[in-house]
DRENZA-446916 format. One record per residue (C-alpha): x, y, z; residue in three letters; chain; residue number from 1. Coordinates in Angstrom, 2 decimals. Example, Ala and Ser with C-alpha at 12.3 -4.5 7.8 and 13.67 -1.06 7.14 Angstrom:
<bases>
base c1->12.30&c2->-4.50&c3->7.80&marke->ALA&kedo->A&zamar->1
base c1->13.67&c2->-1.06&c3->7.14&marke->SER&kedo->A&zamar->2
</bases>
This chain:
<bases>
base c1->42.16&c2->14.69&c3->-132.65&marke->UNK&kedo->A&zamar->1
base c1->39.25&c2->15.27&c3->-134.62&marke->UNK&kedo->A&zamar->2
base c1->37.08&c2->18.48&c3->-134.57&marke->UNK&kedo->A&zamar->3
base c1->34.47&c2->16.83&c3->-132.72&marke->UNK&kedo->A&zamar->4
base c1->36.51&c2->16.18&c3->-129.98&marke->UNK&kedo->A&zamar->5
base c1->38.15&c2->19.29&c3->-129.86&marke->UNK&kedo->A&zamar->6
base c1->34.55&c2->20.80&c3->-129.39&marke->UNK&kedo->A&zamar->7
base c1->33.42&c2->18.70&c3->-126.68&marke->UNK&kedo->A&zamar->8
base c1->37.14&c2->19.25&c3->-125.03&marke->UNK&kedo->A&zamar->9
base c1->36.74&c2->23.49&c3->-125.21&marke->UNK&kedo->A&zamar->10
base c1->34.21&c2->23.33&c3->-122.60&marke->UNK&kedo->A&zamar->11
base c1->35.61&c2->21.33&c3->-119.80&marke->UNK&kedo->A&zamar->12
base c1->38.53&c2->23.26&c3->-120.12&marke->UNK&kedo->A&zamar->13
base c1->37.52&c2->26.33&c3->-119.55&marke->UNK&kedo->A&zamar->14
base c1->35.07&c2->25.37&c3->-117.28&marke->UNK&kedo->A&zamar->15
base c1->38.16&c2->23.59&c3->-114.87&marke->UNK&kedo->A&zamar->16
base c1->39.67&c2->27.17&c3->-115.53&marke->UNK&kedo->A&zamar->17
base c1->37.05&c2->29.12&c3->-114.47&marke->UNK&kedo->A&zamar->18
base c1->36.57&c2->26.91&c3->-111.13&marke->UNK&kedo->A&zamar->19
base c1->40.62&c2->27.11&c3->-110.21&marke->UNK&kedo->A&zamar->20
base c1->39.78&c2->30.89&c3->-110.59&marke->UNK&kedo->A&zamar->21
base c1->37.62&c2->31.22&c3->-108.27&marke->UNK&kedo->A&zamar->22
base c1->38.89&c2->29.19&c3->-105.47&marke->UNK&kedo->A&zamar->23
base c1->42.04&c2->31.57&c3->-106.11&marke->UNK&kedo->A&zamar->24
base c1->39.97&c2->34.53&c3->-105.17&marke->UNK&kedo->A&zamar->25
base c1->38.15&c2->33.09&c3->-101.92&marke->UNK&kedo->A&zamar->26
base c1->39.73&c2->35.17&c3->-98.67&marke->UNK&kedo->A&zamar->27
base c1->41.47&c2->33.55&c3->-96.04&marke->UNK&kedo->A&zamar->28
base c1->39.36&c2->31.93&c3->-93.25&marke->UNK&kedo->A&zamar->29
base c1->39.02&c2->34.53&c3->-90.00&marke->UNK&kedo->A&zamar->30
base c1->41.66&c2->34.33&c3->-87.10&marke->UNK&kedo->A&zamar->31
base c1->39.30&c2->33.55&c3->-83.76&marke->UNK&kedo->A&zamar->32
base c1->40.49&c2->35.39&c3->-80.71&marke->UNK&kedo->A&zamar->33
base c1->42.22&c2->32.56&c3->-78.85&marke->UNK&kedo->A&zamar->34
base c1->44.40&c2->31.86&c3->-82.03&marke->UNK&kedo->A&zamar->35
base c1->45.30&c2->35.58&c3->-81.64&marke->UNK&kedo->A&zamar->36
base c1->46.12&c2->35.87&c3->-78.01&marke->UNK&kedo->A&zamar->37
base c1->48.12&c2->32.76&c3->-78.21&marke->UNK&kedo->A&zamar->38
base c1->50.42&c2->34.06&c3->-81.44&marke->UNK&kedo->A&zamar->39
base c1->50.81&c2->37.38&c3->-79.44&marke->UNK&kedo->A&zamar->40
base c1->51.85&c2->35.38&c3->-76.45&marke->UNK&kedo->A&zamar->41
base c1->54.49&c2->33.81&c3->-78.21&marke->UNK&kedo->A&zamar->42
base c1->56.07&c2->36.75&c3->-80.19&marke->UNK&kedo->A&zamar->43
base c1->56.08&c2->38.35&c3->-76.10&marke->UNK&kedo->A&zamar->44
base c1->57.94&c2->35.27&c3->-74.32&marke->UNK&kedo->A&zamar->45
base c1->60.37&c2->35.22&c3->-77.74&marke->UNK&kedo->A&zamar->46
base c1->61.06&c2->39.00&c3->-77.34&marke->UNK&kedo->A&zamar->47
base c1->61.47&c2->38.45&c3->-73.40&marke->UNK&kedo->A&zamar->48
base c1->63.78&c2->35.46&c3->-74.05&marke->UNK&kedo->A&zamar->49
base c1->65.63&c2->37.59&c3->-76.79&marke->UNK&kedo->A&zamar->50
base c1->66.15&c2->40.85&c3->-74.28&marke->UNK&kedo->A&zamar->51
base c1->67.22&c2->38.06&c3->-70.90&marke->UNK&kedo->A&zamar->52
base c1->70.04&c2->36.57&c3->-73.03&marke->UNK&kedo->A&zamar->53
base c1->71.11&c2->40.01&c3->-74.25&marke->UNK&kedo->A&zamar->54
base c1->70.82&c2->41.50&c3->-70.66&marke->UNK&kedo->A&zamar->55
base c1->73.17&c2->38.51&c3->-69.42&marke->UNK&kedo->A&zamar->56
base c1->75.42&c2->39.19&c3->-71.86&marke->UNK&kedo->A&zamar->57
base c1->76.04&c2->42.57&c3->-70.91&marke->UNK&kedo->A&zamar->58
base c1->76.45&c2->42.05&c3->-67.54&marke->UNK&kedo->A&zamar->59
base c1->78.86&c2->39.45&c3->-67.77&marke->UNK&kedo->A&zamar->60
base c1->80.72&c2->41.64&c3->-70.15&marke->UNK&kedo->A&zamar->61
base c1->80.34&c2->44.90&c3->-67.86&marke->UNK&kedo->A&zamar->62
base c1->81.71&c2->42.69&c3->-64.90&marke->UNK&kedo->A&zamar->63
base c1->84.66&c2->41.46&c3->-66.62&marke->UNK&kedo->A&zamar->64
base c1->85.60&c2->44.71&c3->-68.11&marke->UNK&kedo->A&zamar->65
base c1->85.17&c2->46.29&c3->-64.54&marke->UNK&kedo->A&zamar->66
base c1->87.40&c2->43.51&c3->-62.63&marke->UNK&kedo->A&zamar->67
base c1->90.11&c2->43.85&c3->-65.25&marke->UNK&kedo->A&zamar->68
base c1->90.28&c2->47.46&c3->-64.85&marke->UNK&kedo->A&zamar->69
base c1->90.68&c2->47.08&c3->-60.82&marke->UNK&kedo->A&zamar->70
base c1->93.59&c2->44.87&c3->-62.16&marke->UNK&kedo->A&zamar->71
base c1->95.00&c2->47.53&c3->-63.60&marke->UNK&kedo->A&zamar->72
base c1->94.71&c2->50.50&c3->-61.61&marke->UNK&kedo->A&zamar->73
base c1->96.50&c2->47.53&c3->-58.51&marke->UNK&kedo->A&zamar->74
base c1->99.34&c2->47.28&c3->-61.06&marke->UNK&kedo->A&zamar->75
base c1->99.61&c2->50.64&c3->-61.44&marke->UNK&kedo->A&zamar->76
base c1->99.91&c2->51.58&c3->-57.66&marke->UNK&kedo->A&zamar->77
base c1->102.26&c2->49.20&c3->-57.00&marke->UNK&kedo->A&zamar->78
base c1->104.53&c2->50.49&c3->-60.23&marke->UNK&kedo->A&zamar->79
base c1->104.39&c2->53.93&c3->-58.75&marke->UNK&kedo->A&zamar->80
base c1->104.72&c2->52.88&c3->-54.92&marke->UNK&kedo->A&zamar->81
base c1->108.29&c2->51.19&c3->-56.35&marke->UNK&kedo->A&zamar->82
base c1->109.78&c2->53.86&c3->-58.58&marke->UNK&kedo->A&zamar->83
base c1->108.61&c2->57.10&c3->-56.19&marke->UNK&kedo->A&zamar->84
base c1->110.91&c2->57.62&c3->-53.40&marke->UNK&kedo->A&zamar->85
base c1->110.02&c2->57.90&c3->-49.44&marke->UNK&kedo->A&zamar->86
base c1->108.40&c2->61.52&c3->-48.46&marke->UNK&kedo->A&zamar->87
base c1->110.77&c2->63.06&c3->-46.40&marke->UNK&kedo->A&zamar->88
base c1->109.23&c2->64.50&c3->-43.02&marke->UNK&kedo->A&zamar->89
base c1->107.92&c2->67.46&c3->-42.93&marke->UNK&kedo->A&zamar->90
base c1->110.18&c2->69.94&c3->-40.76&marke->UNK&kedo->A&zamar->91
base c1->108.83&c2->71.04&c3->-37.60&marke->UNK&kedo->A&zamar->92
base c1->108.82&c2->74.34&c3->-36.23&marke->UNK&kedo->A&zamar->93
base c1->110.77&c2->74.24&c3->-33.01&marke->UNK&kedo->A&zamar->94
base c1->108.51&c2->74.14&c3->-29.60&marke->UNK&kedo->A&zamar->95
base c1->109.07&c2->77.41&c3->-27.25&marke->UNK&kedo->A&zamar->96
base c1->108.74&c2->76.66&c3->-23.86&marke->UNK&kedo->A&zamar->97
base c1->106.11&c2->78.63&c3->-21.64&marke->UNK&kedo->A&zamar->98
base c1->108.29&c2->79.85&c3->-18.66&marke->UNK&kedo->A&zamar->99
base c1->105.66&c2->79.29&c3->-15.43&marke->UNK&kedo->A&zamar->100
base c1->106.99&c2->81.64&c3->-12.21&marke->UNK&kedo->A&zamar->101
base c1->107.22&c2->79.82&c3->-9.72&marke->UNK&kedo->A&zamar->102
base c1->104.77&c2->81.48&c3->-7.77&marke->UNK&kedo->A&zamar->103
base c1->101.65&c2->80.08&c3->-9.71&marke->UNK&kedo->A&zamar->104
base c1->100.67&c2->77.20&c3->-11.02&marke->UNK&kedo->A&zamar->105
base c1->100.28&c2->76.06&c3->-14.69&marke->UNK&kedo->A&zamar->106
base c1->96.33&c2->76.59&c3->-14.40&marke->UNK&kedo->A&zamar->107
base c1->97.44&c2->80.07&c3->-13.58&marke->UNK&kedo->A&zamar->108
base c1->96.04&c2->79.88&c3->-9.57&marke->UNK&kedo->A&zamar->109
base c1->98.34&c2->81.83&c3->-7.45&marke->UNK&kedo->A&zamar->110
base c1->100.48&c2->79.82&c3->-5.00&marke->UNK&kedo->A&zamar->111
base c1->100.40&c2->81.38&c3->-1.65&marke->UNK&kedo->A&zamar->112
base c1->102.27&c2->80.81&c3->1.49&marke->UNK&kedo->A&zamar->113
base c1->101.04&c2->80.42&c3->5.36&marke->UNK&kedo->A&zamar->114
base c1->101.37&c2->84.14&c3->5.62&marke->UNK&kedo->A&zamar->115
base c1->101.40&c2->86.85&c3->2.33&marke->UNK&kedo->A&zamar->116
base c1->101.86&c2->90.84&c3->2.32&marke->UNK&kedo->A&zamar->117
base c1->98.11&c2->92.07&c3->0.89&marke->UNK&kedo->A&zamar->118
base c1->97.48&c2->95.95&c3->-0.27&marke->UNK&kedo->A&zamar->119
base c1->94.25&c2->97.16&c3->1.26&marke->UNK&kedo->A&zamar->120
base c1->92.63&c2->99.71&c3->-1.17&marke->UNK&kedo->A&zamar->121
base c1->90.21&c2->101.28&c3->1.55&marke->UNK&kedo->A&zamar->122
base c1->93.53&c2->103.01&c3->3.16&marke->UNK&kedo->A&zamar->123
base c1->96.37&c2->102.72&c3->0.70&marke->UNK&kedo->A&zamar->124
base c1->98.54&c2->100.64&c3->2.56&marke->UNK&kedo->A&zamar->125
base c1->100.11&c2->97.00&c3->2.93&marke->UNK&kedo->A&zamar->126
base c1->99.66&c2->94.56&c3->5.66&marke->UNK&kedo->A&zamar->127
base c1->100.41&c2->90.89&c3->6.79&marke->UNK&kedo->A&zamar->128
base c1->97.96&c2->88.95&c3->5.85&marke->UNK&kedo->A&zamar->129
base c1->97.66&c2->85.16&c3->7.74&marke->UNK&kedo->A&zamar->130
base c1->96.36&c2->82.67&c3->4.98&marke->UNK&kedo->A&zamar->131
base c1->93.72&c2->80.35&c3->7.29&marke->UNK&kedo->A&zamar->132
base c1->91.89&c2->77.70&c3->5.44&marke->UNK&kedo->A&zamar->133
base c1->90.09&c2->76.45&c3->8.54&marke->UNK&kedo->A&zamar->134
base c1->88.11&c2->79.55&c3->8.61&marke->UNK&kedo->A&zamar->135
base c1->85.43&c2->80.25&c3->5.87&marke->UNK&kedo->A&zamar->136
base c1->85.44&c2->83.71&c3->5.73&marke->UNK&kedo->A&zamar->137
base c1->87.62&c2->86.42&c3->5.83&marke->UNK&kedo->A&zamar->138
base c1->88.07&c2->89.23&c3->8.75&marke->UNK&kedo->A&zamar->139
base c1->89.81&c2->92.46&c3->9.34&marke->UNK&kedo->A&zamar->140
base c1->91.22&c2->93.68&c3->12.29&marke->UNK&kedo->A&zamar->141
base c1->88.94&c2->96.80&c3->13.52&marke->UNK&kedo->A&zamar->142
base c1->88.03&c2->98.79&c3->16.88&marke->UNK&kedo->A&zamar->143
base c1->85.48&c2->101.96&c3->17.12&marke->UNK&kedo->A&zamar->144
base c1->82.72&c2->100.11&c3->14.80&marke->UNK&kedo->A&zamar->145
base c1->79.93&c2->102.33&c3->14.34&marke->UNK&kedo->A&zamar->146
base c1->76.42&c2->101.35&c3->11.97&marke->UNK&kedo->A&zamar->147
base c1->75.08&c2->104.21&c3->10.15&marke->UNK&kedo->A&zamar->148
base c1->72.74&c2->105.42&c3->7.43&marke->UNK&kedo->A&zamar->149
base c1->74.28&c2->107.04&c3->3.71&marke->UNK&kedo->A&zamar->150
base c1->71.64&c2->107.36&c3->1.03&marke->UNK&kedo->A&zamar->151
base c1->69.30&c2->105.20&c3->2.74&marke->UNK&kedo->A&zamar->152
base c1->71.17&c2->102.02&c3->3.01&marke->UNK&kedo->A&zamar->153
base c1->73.53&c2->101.15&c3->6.00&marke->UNK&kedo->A&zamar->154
base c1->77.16&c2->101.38&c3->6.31&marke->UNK&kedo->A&zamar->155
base c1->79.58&c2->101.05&c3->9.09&marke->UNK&kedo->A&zamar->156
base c1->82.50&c2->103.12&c3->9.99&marke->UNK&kedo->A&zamar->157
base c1->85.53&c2->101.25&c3->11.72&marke->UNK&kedo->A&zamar->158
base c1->88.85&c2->101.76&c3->12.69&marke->UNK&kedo->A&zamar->159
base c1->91.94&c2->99.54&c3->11.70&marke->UNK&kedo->A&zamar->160
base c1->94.19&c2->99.45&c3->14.22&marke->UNK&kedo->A&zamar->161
base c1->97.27&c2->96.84&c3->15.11&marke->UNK&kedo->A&zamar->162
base c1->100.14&c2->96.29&c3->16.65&marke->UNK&kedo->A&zamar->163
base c1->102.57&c2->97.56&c3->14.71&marke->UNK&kedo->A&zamar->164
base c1->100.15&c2->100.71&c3->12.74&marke->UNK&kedo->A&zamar->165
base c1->101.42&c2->103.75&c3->13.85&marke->UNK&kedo->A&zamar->166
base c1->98.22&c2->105.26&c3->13.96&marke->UNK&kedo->A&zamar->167
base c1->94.09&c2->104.32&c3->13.17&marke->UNK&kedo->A&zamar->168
base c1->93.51&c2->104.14&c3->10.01&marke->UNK&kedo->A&zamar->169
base c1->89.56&c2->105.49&c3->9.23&marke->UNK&kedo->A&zamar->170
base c1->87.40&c2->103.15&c3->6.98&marke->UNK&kedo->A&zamar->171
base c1->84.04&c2->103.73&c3->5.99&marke->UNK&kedo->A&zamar->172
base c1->82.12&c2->100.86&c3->3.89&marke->UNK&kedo->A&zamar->173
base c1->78.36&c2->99.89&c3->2.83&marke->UNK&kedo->A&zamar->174
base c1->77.31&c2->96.93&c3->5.29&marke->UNK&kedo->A&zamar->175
base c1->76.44&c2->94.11&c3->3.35&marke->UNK&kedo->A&zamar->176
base c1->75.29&c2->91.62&c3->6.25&marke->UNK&kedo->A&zamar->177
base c1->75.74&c2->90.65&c3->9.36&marke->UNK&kedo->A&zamar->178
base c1->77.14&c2->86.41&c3->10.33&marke->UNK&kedo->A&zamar->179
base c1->77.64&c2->84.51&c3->13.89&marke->UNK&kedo->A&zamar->180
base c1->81.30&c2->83.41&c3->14.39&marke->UNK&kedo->A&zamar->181
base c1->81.66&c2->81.23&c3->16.86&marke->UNK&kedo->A&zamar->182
base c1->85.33&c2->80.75&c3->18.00&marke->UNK&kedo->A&zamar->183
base c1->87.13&c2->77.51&c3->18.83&marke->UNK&kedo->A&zamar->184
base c1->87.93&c2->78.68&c3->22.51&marke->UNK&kedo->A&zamar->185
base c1->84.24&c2->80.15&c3->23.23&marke->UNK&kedo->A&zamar->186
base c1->80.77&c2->78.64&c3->23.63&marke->UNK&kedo->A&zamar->187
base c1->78.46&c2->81.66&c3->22.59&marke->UNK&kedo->A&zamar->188
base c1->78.76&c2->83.00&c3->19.16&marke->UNK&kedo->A&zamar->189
base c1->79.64&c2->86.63&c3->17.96&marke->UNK&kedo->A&zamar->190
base c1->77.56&c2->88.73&c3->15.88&marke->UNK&kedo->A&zamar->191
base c1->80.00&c2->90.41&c3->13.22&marke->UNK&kedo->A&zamar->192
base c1->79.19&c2->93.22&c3->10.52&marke->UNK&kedo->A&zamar->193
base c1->80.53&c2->92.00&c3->7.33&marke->UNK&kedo->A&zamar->194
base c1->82.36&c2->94.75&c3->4.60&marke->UNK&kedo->A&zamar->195
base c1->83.12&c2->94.07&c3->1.19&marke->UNK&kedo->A&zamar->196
base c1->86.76&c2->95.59&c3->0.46&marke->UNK&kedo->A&zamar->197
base c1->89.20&c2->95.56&c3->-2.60&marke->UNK&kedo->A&zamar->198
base c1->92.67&c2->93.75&c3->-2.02&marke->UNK&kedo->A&zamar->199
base c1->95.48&c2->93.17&c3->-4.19&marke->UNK&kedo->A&zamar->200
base c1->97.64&c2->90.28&c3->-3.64&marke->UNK&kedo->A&zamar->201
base c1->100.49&c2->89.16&c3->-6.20&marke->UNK&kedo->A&zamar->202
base c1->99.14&c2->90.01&c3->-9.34&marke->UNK&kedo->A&zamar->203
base c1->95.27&c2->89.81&c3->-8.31&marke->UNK&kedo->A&zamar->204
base c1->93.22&c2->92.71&c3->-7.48&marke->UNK&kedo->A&zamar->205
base c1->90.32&c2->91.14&c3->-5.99&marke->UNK&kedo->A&zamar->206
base c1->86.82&c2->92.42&c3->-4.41&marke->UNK&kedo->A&zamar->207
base c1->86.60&c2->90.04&c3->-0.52&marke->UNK&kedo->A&zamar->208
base c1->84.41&c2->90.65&c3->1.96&marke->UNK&kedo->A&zamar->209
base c1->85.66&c2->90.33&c3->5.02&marke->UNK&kedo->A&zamar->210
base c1->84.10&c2->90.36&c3->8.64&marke->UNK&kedo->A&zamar->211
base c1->85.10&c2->93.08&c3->10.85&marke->UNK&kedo->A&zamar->212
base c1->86.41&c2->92.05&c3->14.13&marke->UNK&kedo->A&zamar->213
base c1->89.27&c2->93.67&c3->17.11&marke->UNK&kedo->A&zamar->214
base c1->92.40&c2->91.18&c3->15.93&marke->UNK&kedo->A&zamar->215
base c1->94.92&c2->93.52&c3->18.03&marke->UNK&kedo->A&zamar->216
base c1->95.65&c2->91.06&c3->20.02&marke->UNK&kedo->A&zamar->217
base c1->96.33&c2->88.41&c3->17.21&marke->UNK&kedo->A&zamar->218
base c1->99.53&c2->88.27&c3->15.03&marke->UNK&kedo->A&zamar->219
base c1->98.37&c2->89.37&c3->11.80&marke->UNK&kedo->A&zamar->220
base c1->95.19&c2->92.55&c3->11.39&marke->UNK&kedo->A&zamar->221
base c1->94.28&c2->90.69&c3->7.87&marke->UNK&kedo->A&zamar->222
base c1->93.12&c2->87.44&c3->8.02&marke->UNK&kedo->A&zamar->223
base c1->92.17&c2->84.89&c3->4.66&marke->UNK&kedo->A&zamar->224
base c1->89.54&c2->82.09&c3->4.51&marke->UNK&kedo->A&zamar->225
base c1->88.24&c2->80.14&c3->2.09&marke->UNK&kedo->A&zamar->226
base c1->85.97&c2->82.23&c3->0.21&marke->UNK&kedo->A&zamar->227
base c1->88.53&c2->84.08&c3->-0.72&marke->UNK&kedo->A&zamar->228
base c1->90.92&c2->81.07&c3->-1.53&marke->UNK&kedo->A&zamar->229
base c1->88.99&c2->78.45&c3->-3.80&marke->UNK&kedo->A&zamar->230
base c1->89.28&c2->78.84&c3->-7.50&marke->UNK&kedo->A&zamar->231
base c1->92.12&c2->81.19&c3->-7.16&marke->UNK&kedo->A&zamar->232
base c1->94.82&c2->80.14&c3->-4.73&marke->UNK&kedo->A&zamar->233
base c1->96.62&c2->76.94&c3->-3.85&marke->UNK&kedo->A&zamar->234
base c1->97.82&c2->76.69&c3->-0.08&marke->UNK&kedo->A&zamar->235
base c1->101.69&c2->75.56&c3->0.34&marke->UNK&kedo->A&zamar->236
base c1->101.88&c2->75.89&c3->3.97&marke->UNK&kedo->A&zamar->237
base c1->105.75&c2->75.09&c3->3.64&marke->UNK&kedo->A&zamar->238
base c1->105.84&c2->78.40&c3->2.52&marke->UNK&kedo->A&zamar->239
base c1->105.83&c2->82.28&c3->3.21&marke->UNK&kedo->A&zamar->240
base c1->105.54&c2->85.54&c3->1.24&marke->UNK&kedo->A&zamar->241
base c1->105.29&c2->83.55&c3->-1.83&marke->UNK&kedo->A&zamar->242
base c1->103.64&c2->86.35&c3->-3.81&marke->UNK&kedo->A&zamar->243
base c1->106.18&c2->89.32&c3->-2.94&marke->UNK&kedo->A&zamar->244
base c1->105.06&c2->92.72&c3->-1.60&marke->UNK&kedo->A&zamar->245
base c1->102.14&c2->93.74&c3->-3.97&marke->UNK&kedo->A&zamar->246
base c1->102.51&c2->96.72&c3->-5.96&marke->UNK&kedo->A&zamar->247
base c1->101.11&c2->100.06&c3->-5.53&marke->UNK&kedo->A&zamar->248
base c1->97.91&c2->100.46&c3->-7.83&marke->UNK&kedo->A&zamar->249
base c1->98.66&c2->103.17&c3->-10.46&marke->UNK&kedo->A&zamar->250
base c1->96.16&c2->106.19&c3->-10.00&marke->UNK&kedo->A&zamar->251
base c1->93.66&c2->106.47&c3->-12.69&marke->UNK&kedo->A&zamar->252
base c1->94.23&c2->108.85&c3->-14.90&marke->UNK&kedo->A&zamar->253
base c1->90.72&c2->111.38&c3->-14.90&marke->UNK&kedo->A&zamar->254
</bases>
């Protein structure tokens, strides 16, 4: 190639160099907002699709692990259930028996007979007592009944008497009330003072009030109704002097 060329040829050349140049050094066209959005929903439903798969692989891994473990533990139980031997039974301590007299029941109620010995407190004495569960209340045999006034409240003086007391015994008790008896073999009814007196039969020491009556021509000076009866006593009728002669009180010591 001649020089003449060569000098036409130097210009193109660098000219074609100086135009690759500068389409090296244009920037990148802008990235619009939908093209944007839609690469950054992608990358999110990869990342979502990457985490699922991972999360299913865990739990099928957890479950497995977790069934095969059950497995064992099974295995293990039924290793020990056939090398252990049987418990042996625990000794127990021998039962006592509770010895019930045979004068009360096992709720503890007395049992009482048709007729029982009762110690009156109000004169220190025993007497036959008739045990009546037709009659609702209680009475004691007594003659000379007087009403009078202590402290400003009423009380009645009476004497027990009966067949078979040597002598009248003096009472003297607060009135609580008066009631109307009327008797089987009467028509009109009798108007009775009513005492409250302490009695001891068997074991019990027991508060009754009792309505005050002449019985001297009756069996028994004491007689016991229901009042006295229910929640305390059972009735064998078969029976008499079940309870015993009741025992003295001891005195209080003052």
């Amino acid at each position: 190639m001649n020089k003449a060329a060569l000098s036409l040829l130097m210009p193109l050349l660098l000219s074609a160099c100086a135009s690759q140049t500068a389409l090296e050094e244009l920037p990148p066209p802008p990235v619009t907002g939908p093209e944007l959005s839609a690469a950054l929903a992608g990358q999110e439903a990869r990342l979502l699709s990457a985490m699922e798969q991972q999360n299913t692989r865990l739990n099928s891994n957890h479950h497995a692990f977790m069934a095969a473990l059950q497995q064992d533990i099974r295995n293990l139980k039924k290793q020990l259930v056939a090398v252990q031997p049987p418990a042996e039974p625990e000794p127990q301590a021998p039962s006592i028996p509770v010895e019930i007299p045979d004068n009360e029941t096992r709720d503890g109620k007395l049992i009482v007979g048709e007729t029982e010995d009762v110690w009156m407190d109000a004169v220190n004495d025993v007497f036959p007592a008739r045990i009546d569960t037709g009659a609702t209340t209680s009475s004691l045999s007594a003659q000379d009944i007087t009403e009078f006034e202590r402290d400003g409240k009423p009380w009645v003086s009476f004497n027990m008497a009966h067949e078979g007391v040597e002598e009248k015994l003096p009472v003297e008790a607060p009135l609580v009330r008066y009631v109307r008896i009327r008797q089987a073999s009467a028509e009109e009814t009798e108007r009775r003072p009513v005492v409250q007196l302490t009695l001891r039969l068997g074991r019990l020491s027991e508060k009754t009030e009792f309505t005050l009556t002449d019985r001297s021509q009756m069996t028994y000076p004491v007689l016991l109704g229901r009042e006295f009866l229910k929640d305390i006593a059972v009735v064998d009728i078969a029976r008499r002097n079940v309870q015993g002669k009741p025992r003295r009180p001891k005195p209080s010591s003052e």
